[in-house]
mmJSON file of the N, C-alpha and C atoms, coordinates in Angstrom:
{"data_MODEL":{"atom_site":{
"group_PDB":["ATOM","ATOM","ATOM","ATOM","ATOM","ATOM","ATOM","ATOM","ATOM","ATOM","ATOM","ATOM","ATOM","ATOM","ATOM","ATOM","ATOM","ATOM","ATOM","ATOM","ATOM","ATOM","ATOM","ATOM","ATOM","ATOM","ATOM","ATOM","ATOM","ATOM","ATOM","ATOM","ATOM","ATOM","ATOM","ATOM","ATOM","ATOM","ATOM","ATOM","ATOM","ATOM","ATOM","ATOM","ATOM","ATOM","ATOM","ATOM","ATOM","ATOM","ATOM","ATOM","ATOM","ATOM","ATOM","ATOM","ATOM","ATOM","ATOM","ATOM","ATOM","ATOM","ATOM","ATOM","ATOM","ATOM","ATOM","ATOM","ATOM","ATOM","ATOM","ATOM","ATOM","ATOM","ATOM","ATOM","ATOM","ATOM","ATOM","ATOM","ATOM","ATOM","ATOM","ATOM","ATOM","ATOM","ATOM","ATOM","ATOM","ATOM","ATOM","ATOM","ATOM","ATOM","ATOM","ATOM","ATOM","ATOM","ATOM","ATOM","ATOM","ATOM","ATOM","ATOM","ATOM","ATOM","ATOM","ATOM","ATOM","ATOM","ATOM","ATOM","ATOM","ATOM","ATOM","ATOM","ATOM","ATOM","ATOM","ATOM","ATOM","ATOM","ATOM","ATOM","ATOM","ATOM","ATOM","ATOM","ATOM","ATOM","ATOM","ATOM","ATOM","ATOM","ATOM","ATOM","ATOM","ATOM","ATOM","ATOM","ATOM","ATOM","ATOM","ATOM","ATOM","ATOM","ATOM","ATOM","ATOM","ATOM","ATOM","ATOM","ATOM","ATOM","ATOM","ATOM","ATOM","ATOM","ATOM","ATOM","ATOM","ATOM","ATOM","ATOM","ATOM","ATOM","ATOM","ATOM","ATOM","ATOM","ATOM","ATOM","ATOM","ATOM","ATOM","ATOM","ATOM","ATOM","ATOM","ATOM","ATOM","ATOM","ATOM","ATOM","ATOM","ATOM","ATOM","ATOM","ATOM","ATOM","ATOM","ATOM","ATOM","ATOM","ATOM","ATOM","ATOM","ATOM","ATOM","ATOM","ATOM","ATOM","ATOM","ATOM","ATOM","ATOM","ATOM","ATOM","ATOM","ATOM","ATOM","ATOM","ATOM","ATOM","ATOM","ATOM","ATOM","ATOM","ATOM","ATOM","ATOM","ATOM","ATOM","ATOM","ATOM"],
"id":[1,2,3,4,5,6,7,8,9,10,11,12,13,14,15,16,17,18,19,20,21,22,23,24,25,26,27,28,29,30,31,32,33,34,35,36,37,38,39,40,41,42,43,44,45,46,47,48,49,50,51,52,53,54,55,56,57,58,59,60,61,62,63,64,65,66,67,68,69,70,71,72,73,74,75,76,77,78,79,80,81,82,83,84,85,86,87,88,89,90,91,92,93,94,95,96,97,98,99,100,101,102,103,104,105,106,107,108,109,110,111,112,113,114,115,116,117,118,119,120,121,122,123,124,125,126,127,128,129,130,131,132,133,134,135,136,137,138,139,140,141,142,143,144,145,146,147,148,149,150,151,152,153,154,155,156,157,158,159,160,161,162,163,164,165,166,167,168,169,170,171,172,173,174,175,176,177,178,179,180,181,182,183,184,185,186,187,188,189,190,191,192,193,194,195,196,197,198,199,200,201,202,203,204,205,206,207,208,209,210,211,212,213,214,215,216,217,218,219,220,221,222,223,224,225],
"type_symbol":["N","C","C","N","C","C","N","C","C","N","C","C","N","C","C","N","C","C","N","C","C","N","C","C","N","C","C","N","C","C","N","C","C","N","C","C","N","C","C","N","C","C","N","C","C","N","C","C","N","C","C","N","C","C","N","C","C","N","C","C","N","C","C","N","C","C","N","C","C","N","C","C","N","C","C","N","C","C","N","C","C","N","C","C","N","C","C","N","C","C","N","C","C","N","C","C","N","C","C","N","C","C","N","C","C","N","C","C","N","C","C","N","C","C","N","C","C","N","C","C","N","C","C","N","C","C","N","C","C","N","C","C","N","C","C","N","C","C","N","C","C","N","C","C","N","C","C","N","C","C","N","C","C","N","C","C","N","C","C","N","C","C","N","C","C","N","C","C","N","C","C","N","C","C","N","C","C","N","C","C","N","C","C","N","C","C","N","C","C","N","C","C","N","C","C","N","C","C","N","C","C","N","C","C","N","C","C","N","C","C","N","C","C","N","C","C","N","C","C","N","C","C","N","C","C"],
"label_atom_id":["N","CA","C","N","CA","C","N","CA","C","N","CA","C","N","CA","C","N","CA","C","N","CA","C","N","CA","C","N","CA","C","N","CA","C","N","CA","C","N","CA","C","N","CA","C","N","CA","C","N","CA","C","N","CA","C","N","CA","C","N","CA","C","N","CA","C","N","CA","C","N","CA","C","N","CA","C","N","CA","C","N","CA","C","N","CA","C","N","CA","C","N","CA","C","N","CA","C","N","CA","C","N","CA","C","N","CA","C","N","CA","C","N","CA","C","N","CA","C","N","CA","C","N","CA","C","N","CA","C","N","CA","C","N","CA","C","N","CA","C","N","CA","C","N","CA","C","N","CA","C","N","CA","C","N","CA","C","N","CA","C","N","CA","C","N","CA","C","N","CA","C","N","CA","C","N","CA","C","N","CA","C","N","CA","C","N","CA","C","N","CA","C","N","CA","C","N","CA","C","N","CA","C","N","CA","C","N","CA","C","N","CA","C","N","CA","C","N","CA","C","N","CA","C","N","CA","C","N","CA","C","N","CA","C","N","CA","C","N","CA","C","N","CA","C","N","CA","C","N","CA","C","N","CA","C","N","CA","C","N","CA","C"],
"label_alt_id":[null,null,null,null,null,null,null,null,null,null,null,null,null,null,null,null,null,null,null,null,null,null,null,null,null,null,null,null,null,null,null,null,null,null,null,null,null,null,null,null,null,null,null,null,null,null,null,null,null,null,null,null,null,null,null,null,null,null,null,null,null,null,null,null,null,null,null,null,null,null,null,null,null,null,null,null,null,null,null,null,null,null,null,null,null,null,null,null,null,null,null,null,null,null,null,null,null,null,null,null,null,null,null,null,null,null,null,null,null,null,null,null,null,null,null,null,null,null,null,null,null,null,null,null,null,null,null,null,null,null,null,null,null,null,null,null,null,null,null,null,null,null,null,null,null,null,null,null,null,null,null,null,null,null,null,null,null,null,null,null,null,null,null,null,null,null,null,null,null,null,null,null,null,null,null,null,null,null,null,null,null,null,null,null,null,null,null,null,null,null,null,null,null,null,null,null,null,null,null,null,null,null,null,null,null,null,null,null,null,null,null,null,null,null,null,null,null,null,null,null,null,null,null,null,null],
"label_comp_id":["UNK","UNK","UNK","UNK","UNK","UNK","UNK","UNK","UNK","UNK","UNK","UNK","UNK","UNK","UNK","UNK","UNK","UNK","UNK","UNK","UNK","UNK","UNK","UNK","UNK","UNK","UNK","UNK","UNK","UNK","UNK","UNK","UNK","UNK","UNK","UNK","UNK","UNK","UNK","UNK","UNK","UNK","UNK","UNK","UNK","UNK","UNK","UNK","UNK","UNK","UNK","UNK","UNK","UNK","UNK","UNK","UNK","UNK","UNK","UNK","UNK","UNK","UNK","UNK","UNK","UNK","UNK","UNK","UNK","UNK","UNK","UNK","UNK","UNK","UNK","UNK","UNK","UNK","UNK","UNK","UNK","UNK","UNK","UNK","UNK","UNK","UNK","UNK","UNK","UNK","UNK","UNK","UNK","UNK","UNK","UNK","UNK","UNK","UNK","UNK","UNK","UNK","UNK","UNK","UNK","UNK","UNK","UNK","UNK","UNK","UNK","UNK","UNK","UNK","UNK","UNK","UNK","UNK","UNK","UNK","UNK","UNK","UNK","UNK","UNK","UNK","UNK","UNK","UNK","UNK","UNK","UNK","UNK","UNK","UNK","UNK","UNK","UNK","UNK","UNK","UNK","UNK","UNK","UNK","UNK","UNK","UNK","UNK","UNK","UNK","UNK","UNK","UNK","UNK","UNK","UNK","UNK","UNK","UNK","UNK","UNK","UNK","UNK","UNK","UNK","UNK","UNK","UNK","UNK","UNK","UNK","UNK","UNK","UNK","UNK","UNK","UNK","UNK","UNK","UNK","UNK","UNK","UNK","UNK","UNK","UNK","UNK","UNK","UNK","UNK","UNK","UNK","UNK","UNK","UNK","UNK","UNK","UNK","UNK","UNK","UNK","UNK","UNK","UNK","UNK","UNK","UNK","UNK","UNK","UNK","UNK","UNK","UNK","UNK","UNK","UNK","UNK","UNK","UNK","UNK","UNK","UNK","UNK","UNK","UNK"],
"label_asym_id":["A","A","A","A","A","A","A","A","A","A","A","A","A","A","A","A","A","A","A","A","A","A","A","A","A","A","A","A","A","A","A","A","A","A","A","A","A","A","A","A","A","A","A","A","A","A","A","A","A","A","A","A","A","A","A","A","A","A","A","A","A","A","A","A","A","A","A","A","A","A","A","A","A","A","A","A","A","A","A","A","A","A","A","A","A","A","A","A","A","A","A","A","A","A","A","A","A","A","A","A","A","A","A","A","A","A","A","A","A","A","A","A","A","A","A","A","A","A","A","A","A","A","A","A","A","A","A","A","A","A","A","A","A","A","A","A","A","A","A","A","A","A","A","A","A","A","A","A","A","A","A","A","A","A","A","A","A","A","A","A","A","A","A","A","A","A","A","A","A","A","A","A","A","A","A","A","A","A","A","A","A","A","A","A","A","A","A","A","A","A","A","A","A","A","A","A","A","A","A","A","A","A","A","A","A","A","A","A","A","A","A","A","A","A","A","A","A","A","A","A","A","A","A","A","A"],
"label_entity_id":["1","1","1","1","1","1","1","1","1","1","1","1","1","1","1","1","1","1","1","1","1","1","1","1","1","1","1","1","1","1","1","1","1","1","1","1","1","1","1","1","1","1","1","1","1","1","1","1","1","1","1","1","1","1","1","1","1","1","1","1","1","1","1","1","1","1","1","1","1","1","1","1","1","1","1","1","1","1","1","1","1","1","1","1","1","1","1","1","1","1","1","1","1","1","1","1","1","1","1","1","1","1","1","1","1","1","1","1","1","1","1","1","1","1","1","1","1","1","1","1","1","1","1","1","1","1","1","1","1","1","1","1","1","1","1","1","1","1","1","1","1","1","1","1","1","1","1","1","1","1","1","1","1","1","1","1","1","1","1","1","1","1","1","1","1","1","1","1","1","1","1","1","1","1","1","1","1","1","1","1","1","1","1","1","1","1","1","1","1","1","1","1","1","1","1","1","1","1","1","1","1","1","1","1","1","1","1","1","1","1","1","1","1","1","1","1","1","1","1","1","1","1","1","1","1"],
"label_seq_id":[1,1,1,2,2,2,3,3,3,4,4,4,5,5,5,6,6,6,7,7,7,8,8,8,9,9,9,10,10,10,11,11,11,12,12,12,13,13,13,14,14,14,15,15,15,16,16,16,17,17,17,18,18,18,19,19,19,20,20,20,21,21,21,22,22,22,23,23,23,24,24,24,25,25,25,26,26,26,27,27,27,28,28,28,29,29,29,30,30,30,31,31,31,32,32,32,33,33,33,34,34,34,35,35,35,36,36,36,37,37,37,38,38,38,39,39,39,40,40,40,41,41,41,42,42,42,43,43,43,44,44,44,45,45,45,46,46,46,47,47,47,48,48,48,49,49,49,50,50,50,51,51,51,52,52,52,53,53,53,54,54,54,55,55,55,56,56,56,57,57,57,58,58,58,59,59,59,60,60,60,61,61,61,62,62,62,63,63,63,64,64,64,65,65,65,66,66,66,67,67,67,68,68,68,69,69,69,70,70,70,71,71,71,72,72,72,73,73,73,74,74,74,75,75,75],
"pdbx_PDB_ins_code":[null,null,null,null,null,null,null,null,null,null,null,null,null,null,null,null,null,null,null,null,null,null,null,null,null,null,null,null,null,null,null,null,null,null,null,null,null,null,null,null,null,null,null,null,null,null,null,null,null,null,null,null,null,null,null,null,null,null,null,null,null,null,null,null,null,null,null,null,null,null,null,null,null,null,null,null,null,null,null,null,null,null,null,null,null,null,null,null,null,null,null,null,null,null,null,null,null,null,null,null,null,null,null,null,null,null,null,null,null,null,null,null,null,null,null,null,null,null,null,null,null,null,null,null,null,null,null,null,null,null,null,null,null,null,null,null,null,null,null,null,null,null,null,null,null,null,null,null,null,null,null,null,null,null,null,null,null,null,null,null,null,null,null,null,null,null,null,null,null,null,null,null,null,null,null,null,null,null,null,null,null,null,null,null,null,null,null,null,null,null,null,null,null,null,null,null,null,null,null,null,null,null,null,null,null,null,null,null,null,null,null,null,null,null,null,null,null,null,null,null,null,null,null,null,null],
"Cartn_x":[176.222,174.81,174.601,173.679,173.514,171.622,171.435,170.047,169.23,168.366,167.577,166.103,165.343,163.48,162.752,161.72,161.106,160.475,160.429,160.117,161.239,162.371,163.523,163.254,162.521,162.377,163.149,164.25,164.966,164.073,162.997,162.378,160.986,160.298,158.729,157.96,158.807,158.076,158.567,158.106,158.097,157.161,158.334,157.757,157.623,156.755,156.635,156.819,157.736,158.723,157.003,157.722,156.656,156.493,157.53,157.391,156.932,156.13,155.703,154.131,153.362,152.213,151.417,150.069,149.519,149.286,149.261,149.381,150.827,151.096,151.747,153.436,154.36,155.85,156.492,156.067,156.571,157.809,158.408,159.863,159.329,159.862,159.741,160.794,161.172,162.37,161.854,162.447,162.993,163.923,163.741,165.366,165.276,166.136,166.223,166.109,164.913,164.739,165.637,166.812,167.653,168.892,168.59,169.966,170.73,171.163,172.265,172.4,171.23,171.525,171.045,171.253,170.664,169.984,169.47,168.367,167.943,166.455,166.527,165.469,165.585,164.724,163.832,162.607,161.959,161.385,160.937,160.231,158.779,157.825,156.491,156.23,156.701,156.756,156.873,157.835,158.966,157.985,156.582,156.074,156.538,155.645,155.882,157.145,157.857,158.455,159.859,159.78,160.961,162.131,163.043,164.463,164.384,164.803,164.907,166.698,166.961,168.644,168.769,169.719,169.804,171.354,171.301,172.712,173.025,174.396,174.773,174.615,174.542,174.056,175.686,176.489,178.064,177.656,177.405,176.621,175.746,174.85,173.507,173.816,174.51,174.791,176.234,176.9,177.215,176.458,175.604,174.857,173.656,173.656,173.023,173.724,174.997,175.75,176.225,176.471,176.46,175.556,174.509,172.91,172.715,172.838,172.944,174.282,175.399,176.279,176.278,175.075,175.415,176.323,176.702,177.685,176.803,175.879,175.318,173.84,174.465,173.468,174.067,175.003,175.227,174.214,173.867,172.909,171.819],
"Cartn_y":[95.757,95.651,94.496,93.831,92.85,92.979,92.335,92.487,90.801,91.092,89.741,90.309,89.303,89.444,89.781,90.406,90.267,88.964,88.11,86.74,85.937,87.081,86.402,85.814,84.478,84.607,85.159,85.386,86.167,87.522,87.805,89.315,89.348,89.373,88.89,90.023,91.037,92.31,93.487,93.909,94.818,96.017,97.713,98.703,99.636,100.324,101.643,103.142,103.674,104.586,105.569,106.082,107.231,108.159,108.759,109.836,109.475,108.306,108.056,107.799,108.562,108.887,108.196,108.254,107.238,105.862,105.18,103.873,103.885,105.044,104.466,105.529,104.836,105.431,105.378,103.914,104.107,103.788,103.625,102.811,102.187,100.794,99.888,99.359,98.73,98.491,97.056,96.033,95.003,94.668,94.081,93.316,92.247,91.471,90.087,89.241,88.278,87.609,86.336,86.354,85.432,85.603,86.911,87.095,87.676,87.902,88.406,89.601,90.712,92.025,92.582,92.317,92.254,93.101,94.331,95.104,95.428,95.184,95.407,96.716,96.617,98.527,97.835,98.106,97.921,98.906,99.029,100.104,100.16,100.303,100.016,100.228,100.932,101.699,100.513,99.459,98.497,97.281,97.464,95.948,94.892,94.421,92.723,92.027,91.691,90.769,91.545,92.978,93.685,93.318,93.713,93.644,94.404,93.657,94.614,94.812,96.14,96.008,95.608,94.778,94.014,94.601,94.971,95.733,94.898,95.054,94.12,95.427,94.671,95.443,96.624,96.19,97.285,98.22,97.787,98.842,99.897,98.813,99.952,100.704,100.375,101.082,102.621,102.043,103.428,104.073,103.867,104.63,105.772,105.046,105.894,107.009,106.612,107.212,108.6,108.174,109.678,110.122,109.728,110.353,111.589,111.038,111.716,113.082,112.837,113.606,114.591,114.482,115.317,114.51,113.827,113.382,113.64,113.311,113.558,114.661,115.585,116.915,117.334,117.205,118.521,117.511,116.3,115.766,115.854],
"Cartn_z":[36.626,36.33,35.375,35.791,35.032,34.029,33.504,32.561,32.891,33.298,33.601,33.092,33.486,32.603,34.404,33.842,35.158,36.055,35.388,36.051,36.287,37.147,38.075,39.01,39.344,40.974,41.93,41.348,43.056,43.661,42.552,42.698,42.438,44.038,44.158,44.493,45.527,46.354,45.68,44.124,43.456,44.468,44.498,45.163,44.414,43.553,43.364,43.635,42.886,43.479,43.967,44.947,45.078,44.74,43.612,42.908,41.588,41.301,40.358,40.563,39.351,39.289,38.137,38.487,37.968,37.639,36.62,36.343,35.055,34.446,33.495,33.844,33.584,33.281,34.753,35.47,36.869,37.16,37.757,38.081,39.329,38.963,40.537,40.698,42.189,42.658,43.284,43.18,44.267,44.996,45.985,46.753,46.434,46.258,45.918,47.097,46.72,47.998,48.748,48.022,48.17,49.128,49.378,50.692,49.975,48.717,48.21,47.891,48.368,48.809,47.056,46.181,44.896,44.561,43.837,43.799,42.24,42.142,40.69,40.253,39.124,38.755,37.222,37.453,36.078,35.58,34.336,33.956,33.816,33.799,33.782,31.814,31.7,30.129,29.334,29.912,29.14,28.941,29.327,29.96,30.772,30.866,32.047,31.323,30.268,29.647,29.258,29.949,29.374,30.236,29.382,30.628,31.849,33.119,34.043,34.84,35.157,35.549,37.167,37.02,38.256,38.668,40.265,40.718,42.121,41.784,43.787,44.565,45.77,46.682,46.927,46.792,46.088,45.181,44.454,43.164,43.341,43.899,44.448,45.661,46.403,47.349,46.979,46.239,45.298,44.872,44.243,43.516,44.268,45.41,46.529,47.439,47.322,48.457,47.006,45.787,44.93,44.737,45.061,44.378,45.71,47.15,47.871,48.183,47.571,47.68,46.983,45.855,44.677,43.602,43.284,42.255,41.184,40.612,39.573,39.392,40.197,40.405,38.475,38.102,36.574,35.601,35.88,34.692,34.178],
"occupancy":[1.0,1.0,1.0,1.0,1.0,1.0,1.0,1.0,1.0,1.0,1.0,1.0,1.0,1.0,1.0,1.0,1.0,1.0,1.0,1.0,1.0,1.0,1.0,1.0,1.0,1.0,1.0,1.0,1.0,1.0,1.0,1.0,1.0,1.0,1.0,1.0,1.0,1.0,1.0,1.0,1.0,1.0,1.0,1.0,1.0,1.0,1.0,1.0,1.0,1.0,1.0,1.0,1.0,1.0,1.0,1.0,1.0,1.0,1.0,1.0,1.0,1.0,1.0,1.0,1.0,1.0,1.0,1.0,1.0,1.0,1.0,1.0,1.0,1.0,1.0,1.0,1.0,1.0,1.0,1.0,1.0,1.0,1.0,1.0,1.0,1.0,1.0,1.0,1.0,1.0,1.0,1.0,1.0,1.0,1.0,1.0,1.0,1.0,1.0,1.0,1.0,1.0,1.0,1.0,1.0,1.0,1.0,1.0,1.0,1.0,1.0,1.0,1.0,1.0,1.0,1.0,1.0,1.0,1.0,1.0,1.0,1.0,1.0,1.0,1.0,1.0,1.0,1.0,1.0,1.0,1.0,1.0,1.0,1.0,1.0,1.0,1.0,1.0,1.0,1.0,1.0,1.0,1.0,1.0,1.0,1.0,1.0,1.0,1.0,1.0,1.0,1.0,1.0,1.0,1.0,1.0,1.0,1.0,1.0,1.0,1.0,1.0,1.0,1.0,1.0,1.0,1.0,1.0,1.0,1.0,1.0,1.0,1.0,1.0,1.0,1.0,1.0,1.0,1.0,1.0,1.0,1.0,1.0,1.0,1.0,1.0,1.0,1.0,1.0,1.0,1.0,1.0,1.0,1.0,1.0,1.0,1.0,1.0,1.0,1.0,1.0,1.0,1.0,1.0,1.0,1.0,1.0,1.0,1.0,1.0,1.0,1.0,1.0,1.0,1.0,1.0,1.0,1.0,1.0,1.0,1.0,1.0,1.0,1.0,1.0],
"B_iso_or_equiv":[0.0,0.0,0.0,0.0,0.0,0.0,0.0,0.0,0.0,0.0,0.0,0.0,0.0,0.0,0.0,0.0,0.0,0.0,0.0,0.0,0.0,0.0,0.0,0.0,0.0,0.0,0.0,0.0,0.0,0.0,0.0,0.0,0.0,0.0,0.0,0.0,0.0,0.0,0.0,0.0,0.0,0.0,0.0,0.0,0.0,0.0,0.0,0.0,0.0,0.0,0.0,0.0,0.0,0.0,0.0,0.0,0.0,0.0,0.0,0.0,0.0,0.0,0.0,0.0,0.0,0.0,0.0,0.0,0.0,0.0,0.0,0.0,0.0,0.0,0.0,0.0,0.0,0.0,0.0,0.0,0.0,0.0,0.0,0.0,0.0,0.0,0.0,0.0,0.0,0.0,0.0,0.0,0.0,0.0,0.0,0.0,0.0,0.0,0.0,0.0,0.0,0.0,0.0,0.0,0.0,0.0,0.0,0.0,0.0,0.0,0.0,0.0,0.0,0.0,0.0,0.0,0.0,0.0,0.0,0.0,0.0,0.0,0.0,0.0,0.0,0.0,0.0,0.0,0.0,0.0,0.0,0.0,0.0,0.0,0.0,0.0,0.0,0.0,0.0,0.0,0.0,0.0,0.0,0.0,0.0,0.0,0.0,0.0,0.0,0.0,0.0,0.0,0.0,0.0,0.0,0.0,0.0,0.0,0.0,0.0,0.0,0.0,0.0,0.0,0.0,0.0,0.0,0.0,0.0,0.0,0.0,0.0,0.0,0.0,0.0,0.0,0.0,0.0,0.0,0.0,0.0,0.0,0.0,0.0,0.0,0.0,0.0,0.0,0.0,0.0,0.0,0.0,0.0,0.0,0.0,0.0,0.0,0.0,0.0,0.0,0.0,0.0,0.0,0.0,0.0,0.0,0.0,0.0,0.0,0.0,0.0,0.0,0.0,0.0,0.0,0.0,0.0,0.0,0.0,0.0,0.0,0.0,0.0,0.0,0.0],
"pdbx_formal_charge":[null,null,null,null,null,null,null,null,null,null,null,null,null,null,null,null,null,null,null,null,null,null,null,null,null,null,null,null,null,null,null,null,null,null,null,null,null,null,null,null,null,null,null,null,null,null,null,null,null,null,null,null,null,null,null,null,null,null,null,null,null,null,null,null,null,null,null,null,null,null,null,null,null,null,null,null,null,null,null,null,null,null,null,null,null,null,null,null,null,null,null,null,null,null,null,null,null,null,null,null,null,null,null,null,null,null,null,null,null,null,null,null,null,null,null,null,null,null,null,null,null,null,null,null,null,null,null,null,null,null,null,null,null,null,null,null,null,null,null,null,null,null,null,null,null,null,null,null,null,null,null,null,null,null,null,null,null,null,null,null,null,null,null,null,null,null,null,null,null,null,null,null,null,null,null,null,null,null,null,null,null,null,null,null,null,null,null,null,null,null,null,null,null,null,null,null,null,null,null,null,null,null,null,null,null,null,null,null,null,null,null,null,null,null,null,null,null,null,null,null,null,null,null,null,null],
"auth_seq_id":[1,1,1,2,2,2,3,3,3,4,4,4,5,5,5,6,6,6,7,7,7,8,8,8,9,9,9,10,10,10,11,11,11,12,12,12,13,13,13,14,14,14,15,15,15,16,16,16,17,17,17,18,18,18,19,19,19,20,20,20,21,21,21,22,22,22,23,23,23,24,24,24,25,25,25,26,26,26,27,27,27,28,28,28,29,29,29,30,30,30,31,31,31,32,32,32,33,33,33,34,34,34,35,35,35,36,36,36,37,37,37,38,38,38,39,39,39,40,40,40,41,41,41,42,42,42,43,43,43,44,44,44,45,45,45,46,46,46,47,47,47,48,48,48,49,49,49,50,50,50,51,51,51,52,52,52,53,53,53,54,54,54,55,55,55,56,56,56,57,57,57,58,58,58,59,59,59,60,60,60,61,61,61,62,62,62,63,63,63,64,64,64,65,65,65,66,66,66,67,67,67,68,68,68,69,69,69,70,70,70,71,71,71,72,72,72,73,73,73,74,74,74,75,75,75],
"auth_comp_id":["UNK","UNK","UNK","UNK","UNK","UNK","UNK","UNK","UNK","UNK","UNK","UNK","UNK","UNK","UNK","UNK","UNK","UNK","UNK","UNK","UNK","UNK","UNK","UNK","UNK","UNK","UNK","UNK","UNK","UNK","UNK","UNK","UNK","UNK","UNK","UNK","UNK","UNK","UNK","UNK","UNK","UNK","UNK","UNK","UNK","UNK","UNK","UNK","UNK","UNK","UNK","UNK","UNK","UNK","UNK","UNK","UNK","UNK","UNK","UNK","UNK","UNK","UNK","UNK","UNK","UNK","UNK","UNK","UNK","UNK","UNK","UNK","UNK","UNK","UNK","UNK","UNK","UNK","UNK","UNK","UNK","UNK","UNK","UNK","UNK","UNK","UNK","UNK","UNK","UNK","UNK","UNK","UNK","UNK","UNK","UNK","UNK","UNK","UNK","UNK","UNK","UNK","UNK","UNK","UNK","UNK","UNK","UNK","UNK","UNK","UNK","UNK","UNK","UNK","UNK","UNK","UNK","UNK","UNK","UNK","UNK","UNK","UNK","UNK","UNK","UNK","UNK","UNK","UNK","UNK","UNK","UNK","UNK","UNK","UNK","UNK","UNK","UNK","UNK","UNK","UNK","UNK","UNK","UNK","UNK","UNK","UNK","UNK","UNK","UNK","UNK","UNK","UNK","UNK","UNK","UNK","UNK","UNK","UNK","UNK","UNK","UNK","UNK","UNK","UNK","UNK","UNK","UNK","UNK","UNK","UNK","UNK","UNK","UNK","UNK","UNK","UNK","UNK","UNK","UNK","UNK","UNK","UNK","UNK","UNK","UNK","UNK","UNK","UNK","UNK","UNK","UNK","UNK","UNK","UNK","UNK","UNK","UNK","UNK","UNK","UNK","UNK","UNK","UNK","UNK","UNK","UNK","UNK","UNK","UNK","UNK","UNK","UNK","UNK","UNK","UNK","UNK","UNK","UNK","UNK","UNK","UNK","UNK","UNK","UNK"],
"auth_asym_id":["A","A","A","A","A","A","A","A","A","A","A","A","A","A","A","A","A","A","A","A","A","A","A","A","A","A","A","A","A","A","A","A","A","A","A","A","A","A","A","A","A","A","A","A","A","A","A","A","A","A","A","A","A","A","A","A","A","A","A","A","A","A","A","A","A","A","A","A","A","A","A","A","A","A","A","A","A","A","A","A","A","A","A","A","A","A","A","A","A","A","A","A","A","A","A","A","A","A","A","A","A","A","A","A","A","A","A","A","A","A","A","A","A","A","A","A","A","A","A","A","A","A","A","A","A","A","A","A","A","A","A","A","A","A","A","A","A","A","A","A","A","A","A","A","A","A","A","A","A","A","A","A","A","A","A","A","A","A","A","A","A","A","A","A","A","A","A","A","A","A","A","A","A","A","A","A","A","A","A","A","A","A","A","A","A","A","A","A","A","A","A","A","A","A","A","A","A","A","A","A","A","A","A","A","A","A","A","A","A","A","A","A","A","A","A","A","A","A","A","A","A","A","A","A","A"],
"auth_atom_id":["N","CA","C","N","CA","C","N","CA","C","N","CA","C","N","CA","C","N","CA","C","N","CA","C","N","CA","C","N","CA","C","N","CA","C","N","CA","C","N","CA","C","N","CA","C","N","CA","C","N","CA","C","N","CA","C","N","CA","C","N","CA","C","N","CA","C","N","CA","C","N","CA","C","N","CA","C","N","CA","C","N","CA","C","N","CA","C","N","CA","C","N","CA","C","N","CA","C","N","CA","C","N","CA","C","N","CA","C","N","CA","C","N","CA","C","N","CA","C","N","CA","C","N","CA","C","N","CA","C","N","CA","C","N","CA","C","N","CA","C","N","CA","C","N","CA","C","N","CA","C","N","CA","C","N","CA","C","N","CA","C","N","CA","C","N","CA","C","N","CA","C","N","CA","C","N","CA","C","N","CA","C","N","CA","C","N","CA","C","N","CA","C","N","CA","C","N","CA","C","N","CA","C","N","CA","C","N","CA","C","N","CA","C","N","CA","C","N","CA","C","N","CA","C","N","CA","C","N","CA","C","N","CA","C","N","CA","C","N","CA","C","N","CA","C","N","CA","C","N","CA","C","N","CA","C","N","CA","C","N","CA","C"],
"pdbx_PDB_model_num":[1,1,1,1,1,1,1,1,1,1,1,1,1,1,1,1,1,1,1,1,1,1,1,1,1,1,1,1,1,1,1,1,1,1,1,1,1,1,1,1,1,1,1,1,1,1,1,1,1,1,1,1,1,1,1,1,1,1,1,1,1,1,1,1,1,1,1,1,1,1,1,1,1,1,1,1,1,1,1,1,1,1,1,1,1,1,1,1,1,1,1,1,1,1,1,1,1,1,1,1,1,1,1,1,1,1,1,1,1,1,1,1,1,1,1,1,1,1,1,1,1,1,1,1,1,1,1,1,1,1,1,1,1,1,1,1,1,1,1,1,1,1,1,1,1,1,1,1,1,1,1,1,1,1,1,1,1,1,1,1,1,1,1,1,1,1,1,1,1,1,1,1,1,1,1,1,1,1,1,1,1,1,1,1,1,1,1,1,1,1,1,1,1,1,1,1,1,1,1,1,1,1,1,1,1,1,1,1,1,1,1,1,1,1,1,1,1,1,1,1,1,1,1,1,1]
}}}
């Protein structure tokens, strides 16, 4: 995981999780528009200028394949 600002250009088509409500405490996601599979997560909480975590598409794709298995159901 890496830490970048939100005015990465690699990251233009910010999505709003859909389990997030209202205007404030959302999580949004990008793909990086550069081909490199890249995905990043911001916080809405954090403001426009906050850090956002940037994962390879290895990473993120772990992180999906335990989220679905249960790996981190005891947290």
């Amino acid at each position: 995981m890496l830490f970048s600002n939100r005015t990465d250009p690699r990251f233009t088509r910010w999505t709003k999780s859909p389990l997030s409500s209202g205007n404030e405490g959302c999580i949004y996601l990008a793909k990086a528009d550069d081909g490199s599979g890249d995905v990043a997560i911001a916080d809405s909480k954090a403001g426009p200028d906050a850090p956002i975590q940037v994962y390879s598409r290895v990473e993120w794709v772990a992180f999906k394949d335990g989220v679905k298995s249960g790996a981190f159901d005891d947290l």
